[in-house]
N, C-alpha and C positions, 0 to 999 in steps of 0.2 A: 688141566692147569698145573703145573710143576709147582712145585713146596716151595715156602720160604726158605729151606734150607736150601736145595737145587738152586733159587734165585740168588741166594747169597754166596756157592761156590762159584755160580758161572759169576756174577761183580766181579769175585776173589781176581781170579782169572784173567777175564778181560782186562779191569782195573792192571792186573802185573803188566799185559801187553801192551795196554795207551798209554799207561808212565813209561814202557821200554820206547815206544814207538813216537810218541806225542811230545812226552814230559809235561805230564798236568801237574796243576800246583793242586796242594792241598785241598786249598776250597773247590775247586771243582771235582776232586774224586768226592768231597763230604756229597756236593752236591749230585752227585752223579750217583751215590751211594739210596740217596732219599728216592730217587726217579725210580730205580731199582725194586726200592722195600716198598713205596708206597703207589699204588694203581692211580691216584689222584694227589699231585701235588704242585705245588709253586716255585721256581724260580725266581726269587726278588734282587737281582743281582744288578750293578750299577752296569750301564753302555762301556764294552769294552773288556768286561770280565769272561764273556765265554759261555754265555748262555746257551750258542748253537751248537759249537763242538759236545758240552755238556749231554747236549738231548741228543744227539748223533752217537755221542758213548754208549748212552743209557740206551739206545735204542740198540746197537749193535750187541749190548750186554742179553738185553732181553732175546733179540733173535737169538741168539747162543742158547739160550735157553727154553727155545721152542714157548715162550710164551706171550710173541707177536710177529707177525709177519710184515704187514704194513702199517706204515705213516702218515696223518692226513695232516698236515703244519698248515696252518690259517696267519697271514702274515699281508702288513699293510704291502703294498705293489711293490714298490723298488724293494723291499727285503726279500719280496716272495722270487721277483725276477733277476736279485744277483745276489744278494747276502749268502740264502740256504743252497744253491748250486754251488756256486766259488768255495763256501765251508767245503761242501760233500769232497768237492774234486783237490784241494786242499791241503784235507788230513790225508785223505786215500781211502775210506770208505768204500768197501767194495760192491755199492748198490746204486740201481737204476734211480732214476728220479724225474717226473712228470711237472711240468708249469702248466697248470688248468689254467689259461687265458690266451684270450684270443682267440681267432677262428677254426681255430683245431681242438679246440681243449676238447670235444667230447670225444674224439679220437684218441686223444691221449688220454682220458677217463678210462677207457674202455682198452686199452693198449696196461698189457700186466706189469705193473713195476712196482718197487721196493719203497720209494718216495715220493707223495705227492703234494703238490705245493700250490695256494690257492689265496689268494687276496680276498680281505672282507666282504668287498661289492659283490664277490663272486658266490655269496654262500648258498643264494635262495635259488639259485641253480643249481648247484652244486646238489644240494638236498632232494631237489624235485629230479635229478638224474640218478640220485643210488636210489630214489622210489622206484623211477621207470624202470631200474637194469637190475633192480635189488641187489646190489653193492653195498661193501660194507667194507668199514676201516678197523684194524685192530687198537691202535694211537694215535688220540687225538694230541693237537701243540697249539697255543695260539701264543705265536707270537705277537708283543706290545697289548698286552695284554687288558689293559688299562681303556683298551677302544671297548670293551665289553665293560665299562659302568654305568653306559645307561641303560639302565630294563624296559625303560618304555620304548624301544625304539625297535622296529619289525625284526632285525638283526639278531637281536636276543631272543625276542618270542622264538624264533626259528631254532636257533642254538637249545635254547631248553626246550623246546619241543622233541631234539632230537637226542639230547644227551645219552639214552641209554644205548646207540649204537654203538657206540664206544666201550669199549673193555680200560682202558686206562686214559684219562683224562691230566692234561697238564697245562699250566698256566706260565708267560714267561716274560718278563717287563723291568725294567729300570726303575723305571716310576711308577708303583702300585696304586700308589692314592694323593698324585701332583694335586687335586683340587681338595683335599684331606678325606679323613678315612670312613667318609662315609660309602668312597667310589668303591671301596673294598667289596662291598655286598655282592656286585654282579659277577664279581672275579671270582668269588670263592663257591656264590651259588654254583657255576661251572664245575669246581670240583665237587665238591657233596653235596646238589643237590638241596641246601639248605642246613645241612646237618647243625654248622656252627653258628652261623650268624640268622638262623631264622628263613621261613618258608616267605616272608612278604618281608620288603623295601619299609613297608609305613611302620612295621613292629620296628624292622632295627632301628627306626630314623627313633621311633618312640623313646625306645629303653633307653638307646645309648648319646641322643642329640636333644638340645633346644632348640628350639625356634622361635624365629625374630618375624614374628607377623606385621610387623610395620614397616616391613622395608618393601620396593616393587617386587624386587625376586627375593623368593624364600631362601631365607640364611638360616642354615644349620651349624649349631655350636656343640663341639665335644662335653660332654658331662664331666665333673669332676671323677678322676680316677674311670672312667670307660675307655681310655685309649687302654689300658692297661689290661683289662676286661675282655675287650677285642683282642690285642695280642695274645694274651693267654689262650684263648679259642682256637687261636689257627697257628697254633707255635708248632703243634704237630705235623705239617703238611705244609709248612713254609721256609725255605730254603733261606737268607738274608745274605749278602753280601756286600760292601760298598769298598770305595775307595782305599778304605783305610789297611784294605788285602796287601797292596802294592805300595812300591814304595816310587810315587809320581812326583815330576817336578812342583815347585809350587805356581800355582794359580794366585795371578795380579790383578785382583778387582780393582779401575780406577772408575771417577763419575767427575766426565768435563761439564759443565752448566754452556748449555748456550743462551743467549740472548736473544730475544726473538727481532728482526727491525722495527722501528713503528710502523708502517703501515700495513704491515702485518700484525702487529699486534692488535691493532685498532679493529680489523676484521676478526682476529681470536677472540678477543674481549666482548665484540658485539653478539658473536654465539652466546658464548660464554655466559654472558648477561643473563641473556631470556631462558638458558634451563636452569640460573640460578633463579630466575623470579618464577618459575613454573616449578621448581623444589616448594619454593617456601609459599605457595598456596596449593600445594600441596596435590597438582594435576598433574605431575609427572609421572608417563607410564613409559615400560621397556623399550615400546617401539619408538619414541621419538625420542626419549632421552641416548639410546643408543645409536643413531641417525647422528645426533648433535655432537657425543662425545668425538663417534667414529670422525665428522668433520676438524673435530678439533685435533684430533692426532695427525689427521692429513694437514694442518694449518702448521703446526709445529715441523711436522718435516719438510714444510717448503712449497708444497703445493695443493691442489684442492681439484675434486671430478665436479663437474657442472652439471648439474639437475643429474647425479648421480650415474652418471654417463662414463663406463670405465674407458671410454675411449677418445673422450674428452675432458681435459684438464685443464689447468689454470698454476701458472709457474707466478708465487709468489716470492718466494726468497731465498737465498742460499748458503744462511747460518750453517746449516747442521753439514751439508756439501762442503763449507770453506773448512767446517774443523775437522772432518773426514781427509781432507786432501794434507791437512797439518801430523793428522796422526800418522799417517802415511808416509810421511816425509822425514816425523821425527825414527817409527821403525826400518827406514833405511832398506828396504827392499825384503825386509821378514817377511814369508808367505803368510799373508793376512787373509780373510771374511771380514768381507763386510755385507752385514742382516740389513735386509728392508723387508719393508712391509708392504707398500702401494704397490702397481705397476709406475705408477708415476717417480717415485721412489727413483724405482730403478733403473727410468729413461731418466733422470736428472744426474744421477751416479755415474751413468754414461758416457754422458754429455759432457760431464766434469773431466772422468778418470782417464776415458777412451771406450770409443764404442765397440773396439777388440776387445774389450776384459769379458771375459765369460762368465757367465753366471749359471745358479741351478735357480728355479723356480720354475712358474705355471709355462704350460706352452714347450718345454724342453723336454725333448723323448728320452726315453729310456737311456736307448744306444748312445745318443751324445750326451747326456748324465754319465754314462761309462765312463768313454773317453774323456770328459773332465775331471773326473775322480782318478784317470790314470795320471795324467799329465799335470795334477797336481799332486801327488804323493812323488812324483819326479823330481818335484821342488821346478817345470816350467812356467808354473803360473805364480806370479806374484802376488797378484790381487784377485781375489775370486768374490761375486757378488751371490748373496745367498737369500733366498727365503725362507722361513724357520719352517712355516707348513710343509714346504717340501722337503727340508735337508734334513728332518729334524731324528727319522729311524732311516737303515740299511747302509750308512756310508761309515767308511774309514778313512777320514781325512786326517790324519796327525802321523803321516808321511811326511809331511812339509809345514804343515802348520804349525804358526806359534802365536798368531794373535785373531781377538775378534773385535769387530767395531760393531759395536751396536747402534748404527746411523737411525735407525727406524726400533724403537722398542717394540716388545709384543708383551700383550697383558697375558699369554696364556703360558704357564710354567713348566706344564711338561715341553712344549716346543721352544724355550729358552734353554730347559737345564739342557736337552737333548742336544741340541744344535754347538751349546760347550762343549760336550760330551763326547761330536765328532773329531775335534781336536786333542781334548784334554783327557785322556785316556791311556792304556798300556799300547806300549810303543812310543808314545812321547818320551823323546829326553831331553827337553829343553824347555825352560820355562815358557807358561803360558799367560800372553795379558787380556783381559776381558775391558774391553773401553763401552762406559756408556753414556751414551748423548745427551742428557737430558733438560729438554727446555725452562730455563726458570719460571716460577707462578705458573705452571701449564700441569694439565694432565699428564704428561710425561711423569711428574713426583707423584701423581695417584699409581701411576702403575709402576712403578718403581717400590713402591708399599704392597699393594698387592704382592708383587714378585717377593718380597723380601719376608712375607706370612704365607709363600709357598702357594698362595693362592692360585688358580687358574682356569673357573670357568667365567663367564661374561658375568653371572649373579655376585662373583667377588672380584673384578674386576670393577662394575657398577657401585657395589655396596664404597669400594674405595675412591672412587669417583664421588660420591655424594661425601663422603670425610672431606676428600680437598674441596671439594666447594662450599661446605659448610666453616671449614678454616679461610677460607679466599672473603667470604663476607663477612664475618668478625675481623 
């Protein structure tokens, strides 16, 4: 294993040749510098800063210095199948690179190269085939990092079961802890093993959270002065960088109020009703109050699925449709996003805008994902329809982008801030506006709260759900 000193002339080195070659800004050689010195660390870097070229440096640094040979990068699907390729070929990278998915991947497991590249779904394969061929990685990456905060979930058992195949370990995300810092836990176990934040979930949640045992899902609250406590523990082996690196246009938060019709509302109201009177005798549990909510956001955007039927719906109204087609009108042909949520959503957006506008969401392959991401940094697409779960890691849309309409809110914050983020980022030079729709006296202003206490799993989506209904009946 070569010295830190050996580690620190090859940086030296490489660092003079990717400033000659690249032109990195500061923060990323600081950061590239940390990847370097330290075998296990974090990149907490906003979408857009250069997260991949970063660990592509740091890794070209370390091969120079004979102290890795290969790359295993774990990275949601569309990052793993175009972001870390396009980086590699890009810069100029002078190494092979493997996409374990699909019907060949074990071919290309077992086929020698320099980079390999592998979506979450894929891991518990991925594991039981370096058991079978006894294969091993010198660097571990997990890109979006943030997918590893839940520990209960097999995905993780798997990852810490396997941690010590790894000689350096690294973590790489925008959003470390969108639903707050308790997500931090499963992200840091990956690097040490427990060293800072604790060997079990229930001690950290102990020390550093309260909890609100009266609500359906358990709500944890940060302790006085423990965010600071946490920081201080992982200030060693975490990278920071945001926005405020660059110098971005400004960002136009505006929030239109739509009006629901009446007889729509009369159906919103009548939900509405019964989980207020099942709040307040106090039978409400997760499974049906989220049933009811999830009805109530399909009522505010216009339509409704029938006995839960995603392929049967019900077209109530077309508020949120008519002032989508005004904002439209009033940006003049700006390359816009417009977010939904339903599929119904987005056959009503159709209907309205035209059934040529393209969108990204469920059901769209990879390849024509491409080619709408090419043809829209072209500036050919005017109107592009979006869904946050899909759009929300691996695109660079702020080629042509300058506005978003958020037709359809989503309660969840890392796939909000994300999906700005594909816009509002370096390379943007033009202002950006953020429009949001949101239904008066409706769930829309609960999650609109949420979003604005950076909240983002259903348990703080719910908790702020029960606030506006306990405001709606006083």
């Amino acid at each position: 294993m070569p010295s830190k000193k050996q580690l620190s002339s090859a940086a030296l080195r490489s660092r003079n040749h990717t400033e000659r070659e690249i032109s990195l800004h500061g923060y990323q050689v600081e950061a590239i510098k940390l990847m370097v010195k330290e075998p296990a660390c974090g990149l907490f870097m906003d979408p857009g800063l250069g997260k991949t070229l970063c660990t592509y440096s740091a890794f070209d640094t370390l091969r120079a210095a004979k102290a890795v040979r290969t790359m295993l990068v774990v990275a949601p699907l569309r990052p793993a199948m175009e972001t870390w390729p396009a980086e590699l070929a890009k810069w100029g990278f002078p190494y092979s690179l493997a996409i374990l998915h699909g019907a060949k991947k074990e071919k290309s497991l077992l086929h020698r190269s320099d980079v390999y590249v592998i979506n979450y779904e894929g891991l518990d394969w991925l594991f039981a085939a370096m058991f079978k061929y006894k294969l091993t990685f010198d660097m571990l990456v997990f890109d979006e990092s943030s997918k590893l905060r839940n520990t209960r979930t097999l995905r993780f058992k798997l990852i810490k079961h396997n941690l010590n195949s790894f000689k350096r370990r690294y973590i790489l995300t925008g959003t470390p802890a969108p639903n707050g810092l308790e997500n931090l836990f499963g992200q840091l176990y990956v690097l040490d093993g427990g060293r800072r934040l604790g060997q079990y979930i229930t001690h950290f949640r102990r020390e550093f959270f309260d909890q609100d045992m009266y609500l359906p899902f358990p709500k944890y609250t940060i302790k006085a002065g423990a965010a600071e406590k946490i920081h201080d523990k992982i200030k060693d082996i975490v990278y920071r960088a945001d926005d405020s690196v660059l110098d971005l246009p400004k960002k136009v938060d505006v929030t239109r109020q739509v009006v629901l019709p009446k007889a729509a509302r009369l159906v919103y109201d009548d939900i509405e009703n019964n989980l207020i009177a099942q709040i307040d005798d106090h039978t409400v549990y997760a499974a049906n109050a989220g049933v009811a909510t999830q009805k109530l956001r399909q009522i505010v955007n216009g339509g409704l699925y029938l006995d839960n039927n995603p392929d049967q719906w019900k077209k109530l109204h077309n508020a949120k449709t008519e002032h989508t087609l005004e904002l439209l009108d009033e940006l003049e042909g700006k390359p816009t996003i417009v977010a939904y949520e339903f599929h119904h959503d987005r056959d009503r957006l159709l209907e309205a805008i035209g059934h040529d506008t393209p969108y990204l969401g469920g059901g769209v392959s990879p390849k024509r994902g491409h080619e709408i991401q090419e043809a829209w940094n072209k500036g050919d697409i005017p109107v592009l329809l979006g869904q946050p779960s899909s759009m929300a890691h691996g695109l660079n849309l702020q080629g042509a982008g300058r506005a978003v309409i958020w037709h359809s809110l989503t309660w969840d914050y890392e796939n909000y801030y994300q999906l700005i983020k594909r816009i509002w980022r370096q390379g943007q030079r033009h202002r950006v506006f953020i429009y949001h729709l949101v239904g008066k006296d409706t769930v829309d202003e609960a999650i609109m709260e949420a979003l604005a206490r950076k909240a983002g799993t259903q348990k703080d989506f719910f908790n702020a759900v029960i606030n506006y209904l306990k405001r709606r009946k006083s």
